[in-house]
Structures are given as C-alpha cells and as structure tokens.
C-alpha positions in Angstrom: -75.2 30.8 -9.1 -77.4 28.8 -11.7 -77.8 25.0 -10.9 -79.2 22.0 -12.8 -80.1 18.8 -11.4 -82.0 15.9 -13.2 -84.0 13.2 -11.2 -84.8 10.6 -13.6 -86.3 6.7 -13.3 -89.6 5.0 -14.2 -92.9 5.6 -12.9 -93.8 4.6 -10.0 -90.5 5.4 -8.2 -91.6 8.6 -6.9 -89.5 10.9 -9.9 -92.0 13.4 -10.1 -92.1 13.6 -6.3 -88.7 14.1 -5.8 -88.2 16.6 -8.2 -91.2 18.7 -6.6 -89.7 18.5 -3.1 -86.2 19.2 -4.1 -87.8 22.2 -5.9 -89.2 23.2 -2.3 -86.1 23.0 -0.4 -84.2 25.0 -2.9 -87.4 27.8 -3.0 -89.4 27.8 -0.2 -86.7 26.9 2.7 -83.9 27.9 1.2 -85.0 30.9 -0.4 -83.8 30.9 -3.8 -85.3 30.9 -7.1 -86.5 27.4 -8.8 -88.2 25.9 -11.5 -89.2 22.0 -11.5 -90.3 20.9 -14.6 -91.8 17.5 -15.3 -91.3 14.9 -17.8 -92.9 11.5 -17.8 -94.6 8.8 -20.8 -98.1 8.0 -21.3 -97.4 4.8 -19.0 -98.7 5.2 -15.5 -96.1 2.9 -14.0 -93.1 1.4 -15.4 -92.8 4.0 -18.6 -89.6 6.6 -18.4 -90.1 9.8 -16.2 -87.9 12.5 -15.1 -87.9 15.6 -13.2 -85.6 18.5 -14.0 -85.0 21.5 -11.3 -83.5 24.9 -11.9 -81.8 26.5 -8.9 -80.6 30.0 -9.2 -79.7 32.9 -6.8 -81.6 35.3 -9.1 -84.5 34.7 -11.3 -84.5 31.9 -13.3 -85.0 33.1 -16.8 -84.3 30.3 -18.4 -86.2 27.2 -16.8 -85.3 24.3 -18.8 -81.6 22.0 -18.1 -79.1 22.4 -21.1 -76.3 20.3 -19.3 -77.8 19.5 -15.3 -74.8 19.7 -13.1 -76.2 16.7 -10.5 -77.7 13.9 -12.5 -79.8 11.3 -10.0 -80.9 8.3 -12.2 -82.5 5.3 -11.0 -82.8 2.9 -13.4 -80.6 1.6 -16.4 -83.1 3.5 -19.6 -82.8 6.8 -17.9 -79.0 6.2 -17.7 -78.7 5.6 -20.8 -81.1 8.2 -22.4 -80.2 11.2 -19.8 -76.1 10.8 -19.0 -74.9 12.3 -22.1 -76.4 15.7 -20.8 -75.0 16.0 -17.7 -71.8 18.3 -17.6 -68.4 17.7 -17.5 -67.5 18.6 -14.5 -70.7 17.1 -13.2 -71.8 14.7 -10.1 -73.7 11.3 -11.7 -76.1 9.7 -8.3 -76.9 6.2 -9.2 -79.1 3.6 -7.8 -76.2 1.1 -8.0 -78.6 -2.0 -8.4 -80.7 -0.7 -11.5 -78.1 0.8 -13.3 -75.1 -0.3 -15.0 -72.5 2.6 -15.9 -71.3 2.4 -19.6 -67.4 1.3 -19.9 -66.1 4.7 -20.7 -67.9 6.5 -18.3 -65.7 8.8 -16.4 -68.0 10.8 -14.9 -67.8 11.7 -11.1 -70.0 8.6 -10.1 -71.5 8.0 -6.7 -73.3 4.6 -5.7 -75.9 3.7 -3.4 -78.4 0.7 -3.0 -81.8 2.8 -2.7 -84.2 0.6 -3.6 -82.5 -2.1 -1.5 -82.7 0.3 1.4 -85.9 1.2 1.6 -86.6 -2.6 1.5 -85.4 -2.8 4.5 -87.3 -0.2 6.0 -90.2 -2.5 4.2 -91.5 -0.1 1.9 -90.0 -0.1 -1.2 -91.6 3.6 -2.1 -89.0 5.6 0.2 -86.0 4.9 -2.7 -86.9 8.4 -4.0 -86.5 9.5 -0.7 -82.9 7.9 0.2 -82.3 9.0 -3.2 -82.8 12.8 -2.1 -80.6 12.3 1.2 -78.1 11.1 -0.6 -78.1 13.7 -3.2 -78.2 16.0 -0.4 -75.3 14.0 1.7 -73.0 14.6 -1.4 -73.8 17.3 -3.3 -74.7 20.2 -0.2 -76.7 21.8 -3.3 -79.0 22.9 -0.3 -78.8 22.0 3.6 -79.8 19.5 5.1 -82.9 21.1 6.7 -84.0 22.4 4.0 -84.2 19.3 2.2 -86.0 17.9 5.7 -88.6 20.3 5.8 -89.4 20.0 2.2 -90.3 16.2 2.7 -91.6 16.7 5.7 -94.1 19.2 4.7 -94.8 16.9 1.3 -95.8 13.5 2.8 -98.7 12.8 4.8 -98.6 12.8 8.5 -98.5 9.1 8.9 -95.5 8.5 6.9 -93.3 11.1 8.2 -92.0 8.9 10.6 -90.9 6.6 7.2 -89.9 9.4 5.6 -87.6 10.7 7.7 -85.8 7.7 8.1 -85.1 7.0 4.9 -84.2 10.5 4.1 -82.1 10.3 7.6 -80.3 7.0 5.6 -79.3 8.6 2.6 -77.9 11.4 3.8 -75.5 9.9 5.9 -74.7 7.2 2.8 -74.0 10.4 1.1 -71.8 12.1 3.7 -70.1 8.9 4.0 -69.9 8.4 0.2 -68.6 12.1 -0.5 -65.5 11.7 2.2 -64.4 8.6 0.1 -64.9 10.2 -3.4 -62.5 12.7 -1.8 -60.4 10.3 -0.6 -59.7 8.4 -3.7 -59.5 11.6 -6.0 -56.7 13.0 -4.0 -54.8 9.6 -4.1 -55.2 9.8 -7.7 -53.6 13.2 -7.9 
C-alpha cells in the first residue's frame, strides 16, 4: 500500500532530518520501499523547507507526493503553502504553537507543543524529533522500533540519550492524542 507523508517547517528545525530518518524506518527497519525527497530555499536557516517520503510495499515508481496522506507542519508558512495537498481523508500533525489552522479547516487535526517540549528537555533542536514520535504515536505508519532505530542510528552517540527522550515524549503524546481523536469522533457519530 502506497503512502505519502510531508514533513514541512523552516530551516533549522531539523525538516530535512526528519524526513531522512523516517525514510529509514520505513526502508531499512521496516523493510519496505521509500523515497525521501528534499525541498528547501536558498536560506540556510529560517527560509521554507520540506521533506516528502514515499512508502510503498512494492517499488515505488512514482517518487514524488501528489496528495501526502500524513502532513507534519511546523510552522504557520508551511501550513499555509503545503495543507491544500494533503488528502481528504488525511491526518494534519501540527506544532500547535507555530501554527494557526485556517477557519474552515476540517481536516483530521492533531496538536502537540514540540518546540515547547523540547525546551524543556533544554535543547530546542529535538522538536523534529518529538515531531516524529508523535507522528509515529498517531499515525502507526511504521512501529515504534523502527522509527527508534532509525534515530538512533542517525544522531551521534552523545545525543542519543536526548534523542530518545524526546522521541520517547512524542510518542506517547501521540498515543495519548490518537485515543482522544477517537474518542471525540465516535461521540460525533
């Protein structure tokens, strides 16, 4: 089953990273096909960026997103340049404190305070990272090993520690955010 997913945010918050490792877990540890493809301005830091992945069961012959079916945006520019693609039916991740959803929007919307986490692990650079736990804690698009190993194996030795507690943090934001999406859906039924 083909998959899309768009990471998108400025530089600097670790896009192009995330993209790359979620390519990993989907490839290397969870052994299906992927493509990551990379997106970003001529700005170093602060100019849009995005990352899009394609996950497929079988070979991915076509590598570029037409409609992503998991959209994580982390700032307001990349919501409002990247959410008209995402599908219908499809899960919108946003860092609740940089991005402000449009009126109308009635997409399937899930919230979480990344950047204000990883403040408090006091390093401001592991948003991406509770970004990717929570993507995993909501979506299950791969397991949550997979997604693990693929940091793991991506940062350096003496942030791992870091890493894996942020990761560790978003995930279970995401599990927790996933049983109350379900919760509210059916109570809308």
């Amino acid at each position: 089953m083909r998959q899309e997913i768009r990471i998108a945010g400025f530089g600097g918050q670790g896009i192009i990273l995330a993209a790359v490792i979620t390519g990993k877990a989907a490839a290397i540890f969870e052994g299906k096909e992927a493509t990551v493809m990379e997106n970003y301005g001529p700005e170093a830091r602060g100019g849009a960026c995005s990352g899009t992945i394609v996950i497929n069961d079988t070979k991915v012959d076509y590598p570029y997103t037409t409609s992503p079916d998991i959209m994580a945006i982390m700032n307001k520019a990349s919501y409002d340049k990247f959410r008209p693609e995402l599908k219908k039916d499809g899960i919108l991740l946003i860092e609740e404190d940089l991005v402000t959803l449009d009126k109308d929007d009635n997409a399937d919307v899930y919230k979480i305070p990344a950047t204000r986490f990883a403040e408090e692990f006091g390093n401001k650079i592991v948003a991406n990272i509770i970004m990717l736990g929570f993507m995993t804690g909501v979506t299950e698009f791969v397991s949550f090993e997979s997604m693990k190993s693929a940091i793991l194996s991506s940062v350096k030795p003496r942030f791992k520690d870091l890493n894996d507690k942020a990761y560790n943090r978003g995930y279970e934001f995401g599990k927790m955010s996933r049983r109350a999406g379900k919760e509210r859906r059916s109570k809308n039924r």
